[in-house]
Structures are given as C-alpha cells and as structure tokens.
FINU-179077 format. One line per 3 residues: their letters; for each residue y, z, x of C-alpha. Coordinates in steps of 0.02 Angstrom, whole numbers. Example, Ala and Ser with C-alpha at 12.3 -4.5 7.8 and 13.67 -1.06 7.14 Angstrom:
// FINU-179077
AS = -225:390:615 ~ -53:357:684
END
This chain:
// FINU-179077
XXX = 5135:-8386:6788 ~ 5276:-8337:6668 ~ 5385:-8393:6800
XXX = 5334:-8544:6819 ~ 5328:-8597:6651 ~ 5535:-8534:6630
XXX = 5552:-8630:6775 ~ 5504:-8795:6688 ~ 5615:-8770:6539
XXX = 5813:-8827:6554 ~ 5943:-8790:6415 ~ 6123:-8837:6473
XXX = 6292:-8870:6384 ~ 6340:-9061:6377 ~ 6472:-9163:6342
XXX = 6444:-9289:6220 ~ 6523:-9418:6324 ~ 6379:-9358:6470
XXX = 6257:-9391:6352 ~ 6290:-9588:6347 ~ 6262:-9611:6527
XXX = 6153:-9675:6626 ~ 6089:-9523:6657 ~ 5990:-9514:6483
XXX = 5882:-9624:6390 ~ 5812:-9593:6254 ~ 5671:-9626:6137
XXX = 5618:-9567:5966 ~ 5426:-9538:5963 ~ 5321:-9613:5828
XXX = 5268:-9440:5771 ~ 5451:-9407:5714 ~ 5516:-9413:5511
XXX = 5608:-9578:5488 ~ 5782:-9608:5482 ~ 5829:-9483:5320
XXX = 6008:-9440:5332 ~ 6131:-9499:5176 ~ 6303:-9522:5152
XXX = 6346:-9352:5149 ~ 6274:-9317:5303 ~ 6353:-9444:5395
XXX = 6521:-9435:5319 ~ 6498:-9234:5350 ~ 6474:-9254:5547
XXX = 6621:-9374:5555 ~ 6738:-9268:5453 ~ 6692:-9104:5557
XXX = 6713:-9177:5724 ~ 6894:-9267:5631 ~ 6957:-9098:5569
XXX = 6918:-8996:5741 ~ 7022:-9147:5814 ~ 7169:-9132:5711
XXX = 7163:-8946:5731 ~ 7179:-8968:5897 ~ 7025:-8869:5934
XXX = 6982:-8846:6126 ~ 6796:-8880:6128 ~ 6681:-8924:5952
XXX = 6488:-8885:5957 ~ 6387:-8993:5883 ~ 6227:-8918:5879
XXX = 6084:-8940:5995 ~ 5939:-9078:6046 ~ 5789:-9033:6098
XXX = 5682:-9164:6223 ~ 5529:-9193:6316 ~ 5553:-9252:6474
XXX = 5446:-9378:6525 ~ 5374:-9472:6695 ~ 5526:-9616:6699
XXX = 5690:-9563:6790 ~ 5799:-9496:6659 ~ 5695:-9538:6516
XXX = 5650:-9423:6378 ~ 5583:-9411:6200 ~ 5673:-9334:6068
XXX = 5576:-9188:5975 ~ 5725:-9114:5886 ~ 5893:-9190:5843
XXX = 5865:-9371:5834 ~ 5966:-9403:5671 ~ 6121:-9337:5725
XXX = 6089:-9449:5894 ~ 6077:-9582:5801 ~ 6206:-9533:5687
XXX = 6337:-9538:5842 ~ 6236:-9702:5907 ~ 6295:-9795:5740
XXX = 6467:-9731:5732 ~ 6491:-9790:5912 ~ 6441:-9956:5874
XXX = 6547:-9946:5713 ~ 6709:-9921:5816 ~ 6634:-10043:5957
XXX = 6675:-10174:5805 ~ 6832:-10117:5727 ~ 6937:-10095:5887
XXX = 7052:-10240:5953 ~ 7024:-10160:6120 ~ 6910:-10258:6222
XXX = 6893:-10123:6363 ~ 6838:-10004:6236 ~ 6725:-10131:6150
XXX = 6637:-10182:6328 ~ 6616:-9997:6363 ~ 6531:-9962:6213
XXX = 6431:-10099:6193 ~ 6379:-10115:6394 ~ 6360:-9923:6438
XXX = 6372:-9790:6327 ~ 6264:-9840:6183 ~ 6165:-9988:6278
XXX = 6152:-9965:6460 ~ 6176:-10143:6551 ~ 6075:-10205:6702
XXX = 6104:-10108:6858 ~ 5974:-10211:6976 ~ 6050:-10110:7131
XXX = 6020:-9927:7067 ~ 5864:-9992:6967 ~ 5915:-9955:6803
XXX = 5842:-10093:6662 ~ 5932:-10150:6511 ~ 5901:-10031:6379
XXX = 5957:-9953:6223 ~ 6022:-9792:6236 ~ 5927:-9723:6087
XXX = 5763:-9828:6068 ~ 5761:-9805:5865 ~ 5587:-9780:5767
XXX = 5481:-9937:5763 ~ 5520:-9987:5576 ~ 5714:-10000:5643
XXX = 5698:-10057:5797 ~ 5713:-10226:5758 ~ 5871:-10201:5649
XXX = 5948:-10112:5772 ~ 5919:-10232:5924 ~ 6004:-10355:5764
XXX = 6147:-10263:5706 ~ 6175:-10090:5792 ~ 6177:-10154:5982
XXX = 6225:-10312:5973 ~ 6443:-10351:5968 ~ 6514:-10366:5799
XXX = 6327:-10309:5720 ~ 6380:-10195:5596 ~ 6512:-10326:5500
XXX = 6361:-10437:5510 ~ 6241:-10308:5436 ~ 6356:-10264:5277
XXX = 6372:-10439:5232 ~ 6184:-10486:5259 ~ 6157:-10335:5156
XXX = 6259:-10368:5024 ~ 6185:-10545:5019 ~ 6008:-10473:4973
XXX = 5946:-10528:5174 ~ 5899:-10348:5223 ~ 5768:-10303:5135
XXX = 5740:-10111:5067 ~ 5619:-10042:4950 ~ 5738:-9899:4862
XXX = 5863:-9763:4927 ~ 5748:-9671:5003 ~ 5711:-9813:5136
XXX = 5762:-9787:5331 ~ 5845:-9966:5290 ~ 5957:-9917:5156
XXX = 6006:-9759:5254 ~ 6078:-9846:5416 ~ 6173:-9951:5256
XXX = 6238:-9773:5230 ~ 6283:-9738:5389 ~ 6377:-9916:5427
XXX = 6476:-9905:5280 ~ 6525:-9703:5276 ~ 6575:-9745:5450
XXX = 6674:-9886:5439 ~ 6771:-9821:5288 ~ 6811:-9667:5393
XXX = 6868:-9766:5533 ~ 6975:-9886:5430 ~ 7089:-9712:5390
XXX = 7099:-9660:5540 ~ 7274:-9616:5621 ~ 7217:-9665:5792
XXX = 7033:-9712:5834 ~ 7062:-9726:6053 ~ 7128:-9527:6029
XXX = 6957:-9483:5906 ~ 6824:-9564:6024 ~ 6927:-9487:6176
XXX = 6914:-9341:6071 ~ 6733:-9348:6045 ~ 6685:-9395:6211
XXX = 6752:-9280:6312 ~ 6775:-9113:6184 ~ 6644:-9127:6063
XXX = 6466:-9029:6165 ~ 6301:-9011:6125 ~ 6150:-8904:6206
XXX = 6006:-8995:6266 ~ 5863:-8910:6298 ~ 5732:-9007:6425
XXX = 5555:-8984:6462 ~ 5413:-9086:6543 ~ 5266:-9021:6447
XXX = 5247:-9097:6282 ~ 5160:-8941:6222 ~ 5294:-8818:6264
XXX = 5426:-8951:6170 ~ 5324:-8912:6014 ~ 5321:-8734:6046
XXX = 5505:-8749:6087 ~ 5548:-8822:5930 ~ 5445:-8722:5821
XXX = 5532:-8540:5882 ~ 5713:-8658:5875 ~ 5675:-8692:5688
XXX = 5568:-8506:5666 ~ 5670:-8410:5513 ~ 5733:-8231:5560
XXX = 5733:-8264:5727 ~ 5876:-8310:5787 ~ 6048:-8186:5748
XXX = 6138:-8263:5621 ~ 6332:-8252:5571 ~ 6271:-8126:5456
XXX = 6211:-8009:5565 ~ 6343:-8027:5685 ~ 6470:-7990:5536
XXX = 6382:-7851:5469 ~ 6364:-7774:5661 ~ 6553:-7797:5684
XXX = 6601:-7719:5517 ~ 6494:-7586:5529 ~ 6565:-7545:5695
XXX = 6727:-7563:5643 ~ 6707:-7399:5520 ~ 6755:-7230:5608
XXX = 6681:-7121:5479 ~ 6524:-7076:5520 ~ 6475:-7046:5339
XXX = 6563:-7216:5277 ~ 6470:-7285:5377 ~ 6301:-7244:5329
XXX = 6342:-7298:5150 ~ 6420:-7466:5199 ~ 6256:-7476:5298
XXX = 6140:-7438:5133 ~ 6242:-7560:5040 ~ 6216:-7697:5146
XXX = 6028:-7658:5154 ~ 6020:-7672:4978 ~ 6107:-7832:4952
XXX = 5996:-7922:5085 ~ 5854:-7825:5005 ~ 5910:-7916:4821
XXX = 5956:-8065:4878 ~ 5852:-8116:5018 ~ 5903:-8162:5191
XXX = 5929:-8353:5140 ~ 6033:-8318:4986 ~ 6134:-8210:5077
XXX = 6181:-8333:5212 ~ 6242:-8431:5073 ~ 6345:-8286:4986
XXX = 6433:-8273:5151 ~ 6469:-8455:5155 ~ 6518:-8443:4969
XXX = 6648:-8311:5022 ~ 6718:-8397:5150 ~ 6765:-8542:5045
XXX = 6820:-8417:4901 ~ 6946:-8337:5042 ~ 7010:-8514:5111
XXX = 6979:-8641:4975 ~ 6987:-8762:5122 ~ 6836:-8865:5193
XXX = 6784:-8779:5346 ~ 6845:-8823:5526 ~ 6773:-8673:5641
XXX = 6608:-8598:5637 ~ 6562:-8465:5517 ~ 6592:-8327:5643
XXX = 6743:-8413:5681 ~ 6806:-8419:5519 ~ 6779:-8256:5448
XXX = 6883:-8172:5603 ~ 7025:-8311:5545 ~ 7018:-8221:5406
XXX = 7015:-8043:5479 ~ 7167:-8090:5560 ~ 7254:-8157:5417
XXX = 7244:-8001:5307 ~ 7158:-8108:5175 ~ 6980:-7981:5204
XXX = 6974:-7797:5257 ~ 6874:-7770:5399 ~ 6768:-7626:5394
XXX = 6709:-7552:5233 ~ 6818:-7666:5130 ~ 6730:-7812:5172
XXX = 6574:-7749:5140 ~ 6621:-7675:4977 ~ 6676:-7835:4942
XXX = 6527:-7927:4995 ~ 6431:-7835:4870 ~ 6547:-7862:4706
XXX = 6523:-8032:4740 ~ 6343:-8023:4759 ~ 6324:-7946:4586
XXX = 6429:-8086:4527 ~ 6319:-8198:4605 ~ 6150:-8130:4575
XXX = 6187:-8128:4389 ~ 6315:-8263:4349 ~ 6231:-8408:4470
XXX = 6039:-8354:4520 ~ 5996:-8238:4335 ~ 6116:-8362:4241
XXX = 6164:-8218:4138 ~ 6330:-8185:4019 ~ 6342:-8039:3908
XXX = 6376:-8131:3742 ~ 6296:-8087:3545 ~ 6290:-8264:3524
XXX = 6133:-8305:3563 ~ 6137:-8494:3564 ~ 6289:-8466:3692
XXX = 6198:-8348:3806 ~ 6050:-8482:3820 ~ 6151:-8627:3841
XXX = 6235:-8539:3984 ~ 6094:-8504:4068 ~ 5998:-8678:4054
XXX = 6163:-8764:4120 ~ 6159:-8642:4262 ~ 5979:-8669:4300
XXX = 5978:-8849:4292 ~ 6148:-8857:4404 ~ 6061:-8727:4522
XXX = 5900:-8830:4536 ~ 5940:-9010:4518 ~ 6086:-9044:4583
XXX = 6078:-9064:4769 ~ 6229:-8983:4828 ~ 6299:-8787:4777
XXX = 6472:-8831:4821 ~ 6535:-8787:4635 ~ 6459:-8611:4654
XXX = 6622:-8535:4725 ~ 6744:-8586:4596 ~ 6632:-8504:4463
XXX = 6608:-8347:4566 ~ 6785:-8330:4589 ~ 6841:-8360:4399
XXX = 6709:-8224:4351 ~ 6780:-8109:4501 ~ 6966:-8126:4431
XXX = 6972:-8131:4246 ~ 6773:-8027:4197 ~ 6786:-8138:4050
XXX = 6606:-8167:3991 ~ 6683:-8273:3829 ~ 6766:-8392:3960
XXX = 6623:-8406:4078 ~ 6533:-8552:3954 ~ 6682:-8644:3939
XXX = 6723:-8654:4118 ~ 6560:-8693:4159 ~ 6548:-8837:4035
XXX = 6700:-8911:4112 ~ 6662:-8884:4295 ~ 6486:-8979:4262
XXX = 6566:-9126:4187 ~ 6698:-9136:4330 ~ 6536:-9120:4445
XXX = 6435:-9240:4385 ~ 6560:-9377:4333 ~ 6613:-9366:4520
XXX = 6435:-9372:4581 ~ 6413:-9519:4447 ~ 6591:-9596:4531
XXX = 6510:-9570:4725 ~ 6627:-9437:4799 ~ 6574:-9399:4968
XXX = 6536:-9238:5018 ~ 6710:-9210:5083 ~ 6807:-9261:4945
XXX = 6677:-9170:4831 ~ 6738:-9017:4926 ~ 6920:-9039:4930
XXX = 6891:-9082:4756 ~ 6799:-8916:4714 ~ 6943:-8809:4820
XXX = 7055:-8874:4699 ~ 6981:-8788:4572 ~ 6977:-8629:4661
XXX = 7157:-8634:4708 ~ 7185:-8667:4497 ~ 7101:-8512:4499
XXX = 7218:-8425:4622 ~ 7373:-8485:4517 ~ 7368:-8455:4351
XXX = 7353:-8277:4265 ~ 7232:-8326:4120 ~ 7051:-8396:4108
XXX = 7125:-8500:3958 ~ 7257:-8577:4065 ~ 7121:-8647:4191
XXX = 7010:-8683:4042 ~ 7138:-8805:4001 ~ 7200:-8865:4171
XXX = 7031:-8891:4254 ~ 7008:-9066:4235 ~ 7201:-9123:4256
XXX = 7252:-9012:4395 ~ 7289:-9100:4539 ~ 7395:-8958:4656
XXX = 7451:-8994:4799 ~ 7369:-9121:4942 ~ 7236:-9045:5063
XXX = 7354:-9009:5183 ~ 7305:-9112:5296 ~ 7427:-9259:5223
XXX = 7273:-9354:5207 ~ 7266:-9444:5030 ~ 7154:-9317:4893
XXX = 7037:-9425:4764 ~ 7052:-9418:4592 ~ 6960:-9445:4458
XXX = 7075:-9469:4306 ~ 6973:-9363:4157 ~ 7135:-9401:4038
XXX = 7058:-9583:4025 ~ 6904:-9600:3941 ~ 6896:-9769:3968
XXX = 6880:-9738:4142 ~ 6745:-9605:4125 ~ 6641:-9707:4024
XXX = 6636:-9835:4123 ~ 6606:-9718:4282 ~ 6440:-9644:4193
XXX = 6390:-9822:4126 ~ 6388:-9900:4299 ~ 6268:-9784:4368
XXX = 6179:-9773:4200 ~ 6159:-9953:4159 ~ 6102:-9985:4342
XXX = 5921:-10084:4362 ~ 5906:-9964:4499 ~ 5954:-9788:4400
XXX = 5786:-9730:4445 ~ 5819:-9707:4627 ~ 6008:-9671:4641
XXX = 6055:-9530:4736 ~ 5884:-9504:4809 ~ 5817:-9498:4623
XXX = 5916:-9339:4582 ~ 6041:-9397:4457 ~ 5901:-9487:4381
XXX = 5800:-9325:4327 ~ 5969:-9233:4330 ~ 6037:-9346:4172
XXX = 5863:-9344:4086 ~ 5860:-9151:4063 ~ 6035:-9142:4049
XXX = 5991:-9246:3872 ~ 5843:-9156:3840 ~ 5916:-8984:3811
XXX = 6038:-9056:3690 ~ 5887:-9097:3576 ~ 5829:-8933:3576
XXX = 5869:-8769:3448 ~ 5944:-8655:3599 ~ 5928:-8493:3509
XXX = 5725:-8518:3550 ~ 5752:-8638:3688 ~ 5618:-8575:3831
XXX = 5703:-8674:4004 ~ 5611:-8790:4110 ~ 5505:-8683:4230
XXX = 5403:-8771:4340 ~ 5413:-8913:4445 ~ 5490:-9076:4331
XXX = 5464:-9256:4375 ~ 5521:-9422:4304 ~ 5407:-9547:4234
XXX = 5400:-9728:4215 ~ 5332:-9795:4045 ~ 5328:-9972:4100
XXX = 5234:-9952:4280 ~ 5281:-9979:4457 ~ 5153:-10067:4509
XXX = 5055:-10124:4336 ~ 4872:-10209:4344 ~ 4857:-10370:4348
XXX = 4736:-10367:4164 ~ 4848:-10234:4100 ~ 4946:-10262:3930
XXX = 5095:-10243:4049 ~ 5101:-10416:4139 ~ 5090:-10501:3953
XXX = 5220:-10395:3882 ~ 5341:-10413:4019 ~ 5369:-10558:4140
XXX = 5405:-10528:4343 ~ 5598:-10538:4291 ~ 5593:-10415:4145
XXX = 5508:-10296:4264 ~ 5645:-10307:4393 ~ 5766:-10271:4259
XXX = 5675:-10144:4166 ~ 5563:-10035:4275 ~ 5679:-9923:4365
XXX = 5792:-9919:4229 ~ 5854:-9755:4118 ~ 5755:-9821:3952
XXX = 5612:-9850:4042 ~ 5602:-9674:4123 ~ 5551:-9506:4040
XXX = 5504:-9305:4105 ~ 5358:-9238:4127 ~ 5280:-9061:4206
XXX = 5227:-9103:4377 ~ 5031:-9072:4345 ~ 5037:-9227:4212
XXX = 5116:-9338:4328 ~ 4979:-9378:4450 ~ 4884:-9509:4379
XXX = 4983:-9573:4235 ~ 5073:-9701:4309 ~ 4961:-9882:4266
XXX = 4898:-9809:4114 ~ 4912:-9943:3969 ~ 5068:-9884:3831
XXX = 4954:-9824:3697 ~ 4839:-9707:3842 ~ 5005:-9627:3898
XXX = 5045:-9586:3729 ~ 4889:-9513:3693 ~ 4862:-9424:3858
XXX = 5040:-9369:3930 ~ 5161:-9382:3802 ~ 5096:-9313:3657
XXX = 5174:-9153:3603 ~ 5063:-9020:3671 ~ 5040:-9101:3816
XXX = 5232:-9103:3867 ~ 5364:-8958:3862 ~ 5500:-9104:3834
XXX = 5585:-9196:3716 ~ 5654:-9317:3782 ~ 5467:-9384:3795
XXX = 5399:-9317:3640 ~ 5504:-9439:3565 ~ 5381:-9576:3618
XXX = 5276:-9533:3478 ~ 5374:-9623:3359 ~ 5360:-9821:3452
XXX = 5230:-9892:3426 ~ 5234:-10007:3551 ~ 5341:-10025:3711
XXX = 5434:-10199:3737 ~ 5613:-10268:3773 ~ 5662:-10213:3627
XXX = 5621:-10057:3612 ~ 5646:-9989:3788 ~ 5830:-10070:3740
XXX = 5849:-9970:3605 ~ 5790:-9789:3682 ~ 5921:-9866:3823
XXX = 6071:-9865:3721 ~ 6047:-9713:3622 ~ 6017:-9617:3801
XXX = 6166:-9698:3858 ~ 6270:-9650:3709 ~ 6224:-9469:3722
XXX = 6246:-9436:3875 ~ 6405:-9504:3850 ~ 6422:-9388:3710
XXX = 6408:-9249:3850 ~ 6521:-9296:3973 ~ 6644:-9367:3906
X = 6676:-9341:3722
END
C-alpha cells in the first residue's frame, strides 16, 4: 500500500523555461491566500535571479512548487508556491511590453505565459497561471493582454483601478508592475536575463493526484525542524572538521548551548547575520554556499574557530539586539537603549540593520558608543524606509555601514561618518542610492511626504504608521521609570472608518473631510490590543471615556486626548502638526 501511494507522488527538477509550456497549466484554487507579496518581495526575486546572472552562476534554484494534479491533461492546481508563479508570470509580461523585439514579445505573449490555440494537438486558449478570482479579471485586462502593464500604471495612476488600501491583492500586482519595470529599465541586456532565466534559473515541482496527500505534502514541506537546515549542515561539517577528540566535544557543548539560548529560529538568523557581517555584500549563493565561500577565502576558521566565533556573536546578539541591554550607570541611557531596540526589533518589518550593530559592538566593546550608534543607524533606517528604498538598496545601503565599520579604528569616527559615508559602489558598477542626511531640507520633506499622506494609515502595510506613533510616544515619557510596550499594540482611528449614519461623526465631518482625515496621522492614536476590539464607531466623548482615559491606556500619545474636548478639523489639525513637528524633531534635528 505504501508503495502505491510513493508511486503517485512526483518531485522533479525543472527549468523555468519548461515550466511555461504547454506542458503545464495552472490554476490557483479558491482556498489559497490572495495575492500578498510587496515590493520587496518582488524586487528581491528579480535582484537574486539578476545577481546569480551577472555572477555567471551555472544553475540558480529558485525554490520549489508544490501541485495537485488534476483530471485535465497537464492541468494542475497550485497548493504551494503560487506567489512566486505569479511573481515570474508578471515580470514576463513586464518584459513582453518593454522589448522592441517582436519575436520575443509574440513568444511571451502567445506561449509561455498564455498558451495560444493549438486546435490540432487539442490544447485551448488559456492563461498559463489562471490567477485568484478577485484578479482574474485584471489580469485577462492588463497582465495577458500586449502592452497591458503600460496600460495598467496609467489607469492606476488615473484613480480607474480601484483598491481599498495596501494591503489589497490590487495594489500588490501595482507593486509588482512597477518594481518590475523599474528593474528592467536598468537592465544591461534584457534578451541575455530572460535567456538567463529561462533556461538556468530551476525549480522543484512536486506532483500528486490526490488532493489529500497535496495537503499532507505541504504541511511536512512547511513542518519546522524537519527538514536539515544550513545550520545543521554547518555545524556537522565543522564539527567534523576538528581532529581533537576532546575539542571536539566542547565545540559540540557550545553549540548545544547556543541553540539551547537562542532557539532554533533565532539561530538561523544569527547565521544569516554572520554571513552578512563576513561579506557586507547582498547575498548571491545559498547559505551553504556562501559560508564555504567564505571557508575558502580565509575570512572564517573552519573547525573550532568558527564555532567559537559563532558563539561571541551570539552573546552579542542575545544581549545587545534580543535583551536590548548596555552596561551604562545612566539609567535614562540604559532604558532608552533598550526601548529603541525593542521597538526596531518588533515593529519594523525587516532585521537587515541588525548586523551593522552586532559588528560595531564585536569590534570596539564600547557600551558608551552603542546609544549613539544606534540613534543614528535608526534615523538612517527609517528616513530610508520613509524615502521607499527597496529591499535591495536597503541592503547595499546597510553593508555600507558595515564596511564603515571595517575601516575606521574608532567607534567615534563611525559615530560621525555614519550618515555621510558613501564608500565605494557595490561592486557591481551598478549605481548605489543615497539619501543625502547633510540636507535637512531634503529629510524633512522625505518624512513629511509620507507623514502628511491622506493615506499614512496604511503605508507600508500599516507598519510605519504604528512604527512613527510609538516612536513619539516614548519621547513623552520620563525614561528612568519608563516600563516598554509589552503586549500586542494597535493603531486607532478617532474619527471612524466606517461611522453611523446618526453618529455625531457624519455632522461633524462631511464625505470629503473624511477622505482627507480618516487615515491620516492626527486622526490615528495606540492602544493595547484588548481595547481595540470594539472601539472603533464609538461617538468622541464614549472613546474618551472608555479607551482613552488614562488607566485604561499604557500610552501617551493617547492619553493626550483627555485634554480636547471635542474632535473636529481643527483640532485633529492641530494634534497633526505638533505630531508632525516632533517627529521631525527625532529624525532629523
């Protein structure tokens, strides 16, 4: 019986160029999650497959798809995988309208991302990728259809596609579109990338018939622990590598007791974090892959050395980054440097500025310094989150910091550096981003076009939003006694969403003033996620009462409320400004 059931289940390794054929259709069930990928996403799969390109890699892997094969010749459902399908779906049709070469755009459009007619081998028109249902008829629009995409930006941009906030599948495939087409624009030489892509970027498919078996497929594919991960394939190899028999034992005990500290997740990303440390470049092989790079290189000891080294830096991690700990008598200092840490940690959705700080502890043990760097490095973090650096230019922006770090010989000297140094380019010769923190004219209006926004409330998934909010919160409070923000935290609109019709709301503000002012920073406040359930339609005076009253709240930001008396243009225009001024106050003053 066990037989039989192996039997039924295929994996193979596939070219991507194999996988828009007519040999595979496919179709994303209605049971799946909606199209959630963001820029970073997309513009990450683009610049991975790029740099293996330009390194002239052999063969790129770009992960796996998982699919359920069903009655129709060559037909299948996709149960895992379906946004990086569609992710390669949409940058297909992206080129298919930026080339001047008509082959390429007639092979795009008429067989690798739509198959044509084929009457004689009875293969229907179809789309390659048959989208979810709320997208389908955008794609069939824009995606599949020649010169789409130029025609989806500008009805976009025109207000003709409609999209309820970021979060929306709609606003995502905006994402996608315009990541994409910005890539392609600086590319050296698109015919050699989608040559490049077709033919040496693979994936692994793995096929079955049985719907039931997909599921249990997918669940042991996405089980934790399961599957050997570069971590225990480096810590195999260097514990191997040490002849000692005795050495060995101890290197062994170490590395139980950092996984035993950290966890198995936090120590996948202390591996990552040393990698970057090591190269200070964005990665172009796989972890594995880049570790024995650096083997090779002489820049880590294999053997003992590297695990030594593994744990210093997980002490430096553990208690700089996840404790948030400096050993300082000022008191107000030590607090403040571990609020900034925990609010960076928690609510800011990438960890790429982790390294640099890791490193500049690892090299100077300054504990004086540490606040001062860290001040810096959030301001150059947020300020280039507020300015939209992609996730690649984020990193090469980050790796600048860490090769500051490198050069000089004092923490004072990158103290003073960090937000001018520019080094040297990538080396890549592609062109590095800057965001000029010598002009304050600039940086103001950076924050205050995110800030200002009528959609603040929603930017960046919400995250910068709450991000900002706390960010001025903690300046309010007396950080000798300051207790954090445990908990789950959630932001709050005073003047509803969706108000009552007989509420004071509609009188006090028109449908235009709502479109202005709802989503808007001076309209928003914190709360503790347990008082954020049912507050939302609640009538000004009933939210003060109930949810922002001072025992009710941990914040100040909201206990301010207290003091208006009522809520209308004018004042949600004032709390606007004076938000907007002090967080201006913290990033750039």
């Amino acid at each position: 019986m066990a037989e039989t059931q192996r039997s039924k289940i295929e994996a193979k390794e596939i070219r991507v160029g194999d996988l828009f054929s007519e040999n595979f259709m496919f179709k994303i069930p209605i049971y799946q999650r909606p199209l959630s990928w963001n820029s970073d996403n997309f513009d990450q799969v683009f610049e991975d497959i790029n740099d293996a390109r330009s390194a002239d890699n052999e063969q790129y892997f770009l992960g796996s798809i998982l699919l359920h094969e069903l009655d129709r010749k060559n037909q299948y459902e996709l149960v895992d995988g379906q946004q990086r399908l569609t992710a390669l779906i949409i940058l297909l049709a992206v080129i298919r309208d930026f080339t001047d070469a008509e082959d390429l755009k007639d092979k795009i459009k008429n067989s690798w991302i739509y198959q044509k007619e084929d009457r004689y081998k009875r293969i229907p028109a179809v789309m390659r990728v048959t989208p979810w249902e709320d997208l389908r008829e955008l794609f069939a629009k824009y995606v599949y259809k020649l010169d789409g995409t130029n025609a989806f930006i500008q009805d976009f941009d025109g207000g003709l596609v409609s999209y309820k906030d970021t979060q929306a599948p709609t606003y995502h495939l905006w994402e996608a579109i315009t990541t994409f087409k910005k890539k392609i624009v600086q590319l050296d030489d698109v015919v050699e990338f989608i040559t490049y892509l077709l033919n040496e970027v693979y994936m692994v498919y793995i096929k079955t018939p049985e719907l039931t078996s997909a599921f249990r497929l997918f669940s042991v594919l996405n089980a934790r622990g399961l599957p050997l991960s570069p971590c225990d394939l480096l810590k195999s190899e260097n514990l191997g590598a040490i002849q000692d028999d005795r050495e060995k034992e101890t290197c062994a005990q170490i590395w139980r007791k950092v996984e035993d500290d950290l966890g198995r997740d936090e120590l996948d990303n202390l591996i990552a974090y040393v990698r970057t440390i090591k190269t200070r470049e964005k990665a172009s092989l796989g972890m594995y892959e880049e570790f024995h790079k650096l083997f090779r290189s002489g820049a880590l000891e294999m053997g003992s050395g590297f695990i030594r080294y593994v744990r210093e830096m997980a002490d430096i991690y553990e208690d700089k980054v996840l404790d948030g700990q400096i050993s300082v008598t000022d008191l107000e200092k030590k607090n403040k440097y571990k609020v900034v840490i925990d609010l960076m940690y928690r609510f800011i959705p990438f960890l790429d500025w982790i390294p640099p700080i890791m490193r500049f502890y690892h090299k100077f043990k300054s504990e004086n310094d540490l606040l001062s760097f860290v001040l810096l490095l959030e301001k150059k973090v947020v300020l280039e989150w507020a300015d939209g650096f992609t996730r690649a230019e984020r990193i090469t922006s980050l790796n600048r910091v860490l090769k500051l770090v490198e050069e000089r010989s004092e923490p004072v000297q990158v103290i003073n550096e960090l937000l001018s140094y520019r080094g040297d380019e990538d080396g890549r010769g592609k062109e590095s981003r800057f965001l000029n923190f010598g002009d304050n004219h600039e940086l103001v209006s950076t924050l205050k076009n995110v800030l200002d926004s009528t959609q603040f409330y929603s930017i960046f998934g919400g995250r910068f939003a709450r991000y900002i909010l706390l960010r001025a919160d903690m300046e309010l409070w007396d950080l000798e006694n300051f207790p954090g923000y445990p908990g789950t935290v959630t932001v709050e609109h005073i003047l509803p969403q969706t108000p009552s019709e007989r509420s004071q709301w509609v009188s006090i503000f028109n449908d235009e003033d709502r479109k202005v002012w709802t989503s808007r920073l001076g309209n928003l406040v914190l709360l503790s996620g347990r008082k954020n359930s049912n507050a939302q339609n609640f009538d000004f005076d009933k939210k003060k009462e109930i949810y922002f009253r001072k025992k009710s709240t941990p914040f100040r930001i909201t206990q301010q409320l207290e003091h208006y008396s009522d809520w209308t243009i004018q004042t949600v225009t004032k709390r606007h400004e004076e938000i907007m001024k002090n967080i201006q106050m913290i990033f750039v003053s």
